[in-house]
Structure formats: structure tokens, C-alpha cells
C-alpha positions as CSV (number, residue, x, y, z in Angstrom):
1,X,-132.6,-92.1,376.3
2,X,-135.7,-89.7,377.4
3,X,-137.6,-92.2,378.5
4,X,-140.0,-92.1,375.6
5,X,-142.6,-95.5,375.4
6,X,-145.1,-96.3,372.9
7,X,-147.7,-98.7,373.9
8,X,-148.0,-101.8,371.9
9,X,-151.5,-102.1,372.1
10,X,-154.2,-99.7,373.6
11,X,-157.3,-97.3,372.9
12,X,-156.5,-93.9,370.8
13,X,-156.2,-92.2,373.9
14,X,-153.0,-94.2,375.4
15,X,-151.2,-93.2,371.4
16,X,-152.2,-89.8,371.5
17,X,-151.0,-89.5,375.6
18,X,-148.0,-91.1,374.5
19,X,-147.8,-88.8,371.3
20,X,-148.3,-85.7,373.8
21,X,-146.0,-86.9,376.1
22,X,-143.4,-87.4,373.1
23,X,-143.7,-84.0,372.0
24,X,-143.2,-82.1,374.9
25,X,-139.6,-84.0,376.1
26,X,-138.4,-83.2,372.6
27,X,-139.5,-79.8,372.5
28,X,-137.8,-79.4,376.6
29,X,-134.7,-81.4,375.3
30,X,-134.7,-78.9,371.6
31,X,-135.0,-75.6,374.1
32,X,-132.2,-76.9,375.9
33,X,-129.9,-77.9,373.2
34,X,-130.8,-74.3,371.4
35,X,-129.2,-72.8,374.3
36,X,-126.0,-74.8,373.4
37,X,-126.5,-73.9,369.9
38,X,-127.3,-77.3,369.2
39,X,-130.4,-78.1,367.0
40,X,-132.4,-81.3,367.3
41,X,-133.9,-82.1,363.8
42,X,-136.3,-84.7,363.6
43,X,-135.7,-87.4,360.7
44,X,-138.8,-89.9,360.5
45,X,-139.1,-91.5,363.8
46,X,-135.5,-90.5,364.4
47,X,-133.9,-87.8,366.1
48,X,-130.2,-86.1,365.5
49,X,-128.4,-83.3,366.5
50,X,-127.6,-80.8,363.3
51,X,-123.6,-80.4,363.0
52,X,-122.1,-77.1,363.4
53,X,-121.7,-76.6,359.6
54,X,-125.6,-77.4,359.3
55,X,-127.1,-74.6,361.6
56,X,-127.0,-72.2,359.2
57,X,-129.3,-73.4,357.2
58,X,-131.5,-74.3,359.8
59,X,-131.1,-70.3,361.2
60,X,-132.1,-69.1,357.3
61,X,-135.2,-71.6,357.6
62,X,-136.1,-70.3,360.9
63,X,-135.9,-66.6,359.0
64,X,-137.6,-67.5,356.0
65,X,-140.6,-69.2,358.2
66,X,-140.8,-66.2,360.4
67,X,-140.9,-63.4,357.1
68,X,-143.2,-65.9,355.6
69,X,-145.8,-65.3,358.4
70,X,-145.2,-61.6,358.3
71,X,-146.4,-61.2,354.8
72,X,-149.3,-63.3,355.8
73,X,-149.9,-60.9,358.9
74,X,-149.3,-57.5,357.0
75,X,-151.7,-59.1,354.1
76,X,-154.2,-59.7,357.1
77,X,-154.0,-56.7,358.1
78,X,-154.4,-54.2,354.9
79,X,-157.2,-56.3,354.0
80,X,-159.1,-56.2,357.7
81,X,-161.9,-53.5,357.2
82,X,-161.0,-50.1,358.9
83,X,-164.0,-50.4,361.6
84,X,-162.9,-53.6,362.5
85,X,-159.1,-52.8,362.8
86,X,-158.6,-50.8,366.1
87,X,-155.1,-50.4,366.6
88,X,-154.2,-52.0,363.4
89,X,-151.8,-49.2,362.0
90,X,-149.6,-49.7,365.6
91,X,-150.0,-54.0,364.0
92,X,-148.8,-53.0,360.7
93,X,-146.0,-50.4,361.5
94,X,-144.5,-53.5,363.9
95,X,-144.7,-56.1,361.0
96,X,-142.9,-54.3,358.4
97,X,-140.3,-53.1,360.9
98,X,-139.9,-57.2,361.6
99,X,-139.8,-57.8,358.3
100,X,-137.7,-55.3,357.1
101,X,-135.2,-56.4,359.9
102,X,-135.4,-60.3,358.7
103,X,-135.3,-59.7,355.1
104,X,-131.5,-57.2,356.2
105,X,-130.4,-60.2,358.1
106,X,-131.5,-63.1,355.5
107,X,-129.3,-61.1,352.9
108,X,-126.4,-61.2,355.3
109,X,-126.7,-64.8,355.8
110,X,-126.8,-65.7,352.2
């Protein structure tokens, strides 16, 4: 349906053009279908549209992905050394004000 062709033979720059190419019409169609609050999920070599009853959990992955990468960050950060951390305290006060914010809205969900 996008148009999407895999060459049957070629060098490993014709799969990996056509494994770039692949990527960036489903990540165009999944911004789309996000706006419709539709989510394409990606099954193997297949694609499928979540069901209504199924974004939920697909929201509280999103969450859980995002605090992840906040405790990684605020980690980061208390363990950058002071001269090297200009501006860090404005980096920190931000992530744990993001976090605090997902972990509120995470306990709603659940």
C-alpha cells in the first residue's frame, strides 16, 4: 500500500536504501495515524494498526520509556563533575520536574 520494494538481489547499499526508504514512510504514515489516535505497531515484517482498547498500553509504554530516560539523564547529571556541568542545576531542576509529572500521570493511568 506505501509503495514499499525490496530488491531481490543487489549490493548492501540498494538493502540498506531500501531499509532507509522503509523507515521513513512508516515513521510519516505513524505521525499521521498518531494524529488520529491511531498507532501503527510493527509485528515482524508486518504492520497493524493498535485497536482502540490497545492504546493504552501503548500510552503507558511511551511513559515508562520516557521516565526510563529521565533517570538515566538525572543519573548523568549528579554524577557529571561540577567544572564540567555549566548549567547543569537548570538540566536537573527540568528532569525531575518531567519526571515527577510522568510518574503523576503513570499512576493515573494504572
Amino acid at each position: 500500500m506505501a509503495g514499499i520494494s525490496c530488491p531481490e538481489v543487489g549490493t548492501r547499499q540498494d538493502f540498506e536504501a531500501a531499509q532507509l526508504e522503509e523507515l521513513a514512510i512508516v515513521d510519516a504514515i505513524r505521525k499521521e495515524l498518531l494524529k488520529q489516535g491511531k498507532y501503527l505497531k510493527a509485528d515482524r515484517s508486518n504492520y497493524r494498526i493498535l485497536t482502540p482498547s490497545e492504546n493504552a498500553a501503548q500510552v503507558e509504554s511511551y511513559m515508562r520509556s520516557a521516565d526510563a530516560k529521565l533517570k538515566r539523564a538525572i543519573t548523568l547529571s549528579k554524577n557529571t563533575p561540577k567544572e564540567a556541568g555549566q548549567g547543569q542545576c537548570n538540566s536537573m531542576a527540568r528532569a525531575l520536574v518531567k519526571r515527577e509529572s510522568i510518574s503523576k500521570r503513570l499512576s493515573r493511568i494504572c
